[in-house]
N, C-alpha and C positions, 0 to 999 in steps of 0.2 A: 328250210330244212337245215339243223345243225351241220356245220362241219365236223366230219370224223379228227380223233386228233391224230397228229402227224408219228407213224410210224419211227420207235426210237429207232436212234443210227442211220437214218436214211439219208442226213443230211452230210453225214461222215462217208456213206458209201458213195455218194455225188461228188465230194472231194476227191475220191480216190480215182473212180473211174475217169474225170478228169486227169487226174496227174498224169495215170496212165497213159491216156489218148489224146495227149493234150498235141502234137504236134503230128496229129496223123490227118489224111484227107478225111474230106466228106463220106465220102465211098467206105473208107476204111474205120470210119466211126460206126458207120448206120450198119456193115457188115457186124462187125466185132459184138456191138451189140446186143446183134440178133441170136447172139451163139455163149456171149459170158454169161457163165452163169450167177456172177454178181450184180447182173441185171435183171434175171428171171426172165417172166413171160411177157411180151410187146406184142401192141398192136400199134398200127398207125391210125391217127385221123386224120382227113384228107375234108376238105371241103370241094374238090373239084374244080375251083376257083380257077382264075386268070394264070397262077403261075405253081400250082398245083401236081400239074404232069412231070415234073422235073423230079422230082423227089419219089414221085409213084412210081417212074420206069428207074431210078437205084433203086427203090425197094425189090421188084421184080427181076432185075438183074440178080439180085442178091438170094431171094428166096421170095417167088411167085404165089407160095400159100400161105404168107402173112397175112395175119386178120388186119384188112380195112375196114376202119368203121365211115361210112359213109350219111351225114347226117340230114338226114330229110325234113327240114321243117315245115313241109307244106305249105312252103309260102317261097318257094323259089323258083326263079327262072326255070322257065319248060326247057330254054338253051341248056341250063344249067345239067339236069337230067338225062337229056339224052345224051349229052358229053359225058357224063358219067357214065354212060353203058359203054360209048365208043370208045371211050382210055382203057377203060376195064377188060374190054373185050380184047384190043392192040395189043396191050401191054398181058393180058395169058392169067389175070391176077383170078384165082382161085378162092378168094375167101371173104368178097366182098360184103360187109353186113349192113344193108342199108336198115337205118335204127329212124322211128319216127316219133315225135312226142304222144303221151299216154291217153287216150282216146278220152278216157273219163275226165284227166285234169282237162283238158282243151275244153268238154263240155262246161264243167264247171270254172276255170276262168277265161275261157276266151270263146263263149259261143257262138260269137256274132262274128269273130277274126277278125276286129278290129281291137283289140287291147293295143299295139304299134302305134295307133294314133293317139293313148292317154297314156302311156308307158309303156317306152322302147325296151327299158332294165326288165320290168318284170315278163314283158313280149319274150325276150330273150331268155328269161331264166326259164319260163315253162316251156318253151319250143327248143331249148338246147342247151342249156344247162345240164336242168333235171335228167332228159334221155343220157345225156351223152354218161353222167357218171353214172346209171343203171349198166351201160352197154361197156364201160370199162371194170366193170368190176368182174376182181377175178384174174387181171391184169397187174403185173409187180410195176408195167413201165409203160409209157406208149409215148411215139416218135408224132414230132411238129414238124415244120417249113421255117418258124420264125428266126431271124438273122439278127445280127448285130446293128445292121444298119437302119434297122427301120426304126431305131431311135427312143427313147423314154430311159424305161427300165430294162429295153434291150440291150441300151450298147456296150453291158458287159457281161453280156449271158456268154455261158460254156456251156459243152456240149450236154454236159447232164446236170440235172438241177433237180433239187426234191419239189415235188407237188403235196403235199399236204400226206398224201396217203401212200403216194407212188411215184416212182422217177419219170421226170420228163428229158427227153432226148431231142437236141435240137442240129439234127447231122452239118445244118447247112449253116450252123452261128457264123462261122469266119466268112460266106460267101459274100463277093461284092457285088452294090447294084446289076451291072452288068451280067452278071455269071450264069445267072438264071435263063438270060436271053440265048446266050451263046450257046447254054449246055439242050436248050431244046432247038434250036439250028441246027444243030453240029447232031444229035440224034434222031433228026426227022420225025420231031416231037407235032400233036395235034397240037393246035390251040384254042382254048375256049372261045365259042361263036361271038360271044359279044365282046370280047378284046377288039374287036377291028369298027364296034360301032359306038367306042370311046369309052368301055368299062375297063381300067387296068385294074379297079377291086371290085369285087361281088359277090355281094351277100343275097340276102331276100331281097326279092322282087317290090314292094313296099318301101325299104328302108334302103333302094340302091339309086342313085343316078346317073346320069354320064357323067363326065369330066369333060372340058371345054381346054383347048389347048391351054396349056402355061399354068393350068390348077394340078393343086397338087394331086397323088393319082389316088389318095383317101380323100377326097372332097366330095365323092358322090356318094359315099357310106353315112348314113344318118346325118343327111343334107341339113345342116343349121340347126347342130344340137353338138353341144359338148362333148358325148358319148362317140368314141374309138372303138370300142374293142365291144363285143357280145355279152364277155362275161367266163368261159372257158379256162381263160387263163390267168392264175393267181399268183401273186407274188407276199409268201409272208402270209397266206393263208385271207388276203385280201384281195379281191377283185381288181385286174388291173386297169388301170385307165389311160395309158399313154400307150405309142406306138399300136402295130399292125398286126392284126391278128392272123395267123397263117392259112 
């Protein structure tokens, strides 16, 4: 499917909103946000993931009936799932939209659910791509997890950056390694079930593995294939391919 082309000024109104909030917390980004109106309307997307919860309970601290989009590829840990009800449930979140890929495309390209084993890229484009930009439209902005640190084309992202059609908001850019751990300690955060049985990333159940001590904590994401990222996140109106997807 074409990309829409990139809304004029958007990438002017990401300059700014930076300048603005360039020296505020996390908290104080993801708040401000949710309320400027030179941001419009936000949703967050949340995959539930490993480190997930930290950014879900600021969101809820901030305002509990922000639309989460929760994205169901039918091909993820059962752990996965019911962690999703239990954060949702904890954390009071009011607006959760669990969005699943489109019944008729699955039939027509992936009726057997194995397309993952002859192409991961296109696996991904129809099981999360495609839904997730149906389920954002309509939306001027919607908030990530992704940080500075996880490296590529991240390590000089700011808080708000143009997406092609809409602003992406990335509250937690400046946070370090560490922070993440500390801020779910320190708030008697749940953590996803299979963190403890060697997954620090997790995607689909197919394309995830454990990690063995002293690997890096993306080595069990699309085990012995070039491919990092899903697809979600573009840079330049091009799919990106380095660093961690949030």
């Amino acid at each position: 499917m074409p990309l829409e082309a990139p809304i004029p000024n958007l990438e002017e109104r990401a300059n700014a909103l930076n300048d603005r909030y360039r020296h505020h917390s996390a908290h104080s980004v993801l708040e401000r946000a949710l309320t400027d109106p030179q941001v419009g309307s936000v949703a967050m997307v949340s995959s539930f993931g490993a480190e997930s919860v930290a950014l879900l309970h600021m969101v809820a601290r901030v305002d509990r009936s922000t639309p989460v989009i929760f994205l169901d590829t039918q091909m993820l840990f059962s752990e996965t799932l019911d962690y999703q009800i239990e954060v949702s449930e904890k954390l009071g979140l009011t607006d959760v939209r669990v969005i699943r890929p489109d019944a008729e495309a699955l039939f027509h390209g992936d009726p057997d659910n194995i397309l993952h084993l002859a192409d991961t890229d296109a696996c991904c484009e129809l099981r999360k791509v495609q839904p997730l930009e149906k389920a954002l439209e309509g939306f001027d902005a919607w908030i990530t997890g992704r940080k500075r640190f996880q490296g590529g084309k991240r390590a000089d992202m700011e808080f708000f950056e143009p997406d092609r059609v809409r602003l992406k908001i990335n509250p937690l850019a400046h946070w370090a390694p560490g922070d993440v751990g500390d801020y779910m300690i320190n708030n008697r955060l749940p953590r996803h079930p299979l963190v403890a049985k060697g997954f620090p990333s997790i995607g689909c159940a197919p394309c995830t593995s454990a990690v063995k001590p002293g690997e890096d904590p993306r080595a069990g994401r699309w085990r012995g294939e070039e491919k990092v990222e899903c697809g979600i996140h573009f840079v330049d109106g091009k799919m990106v391919r380095v660093g961690a997807p949030s």
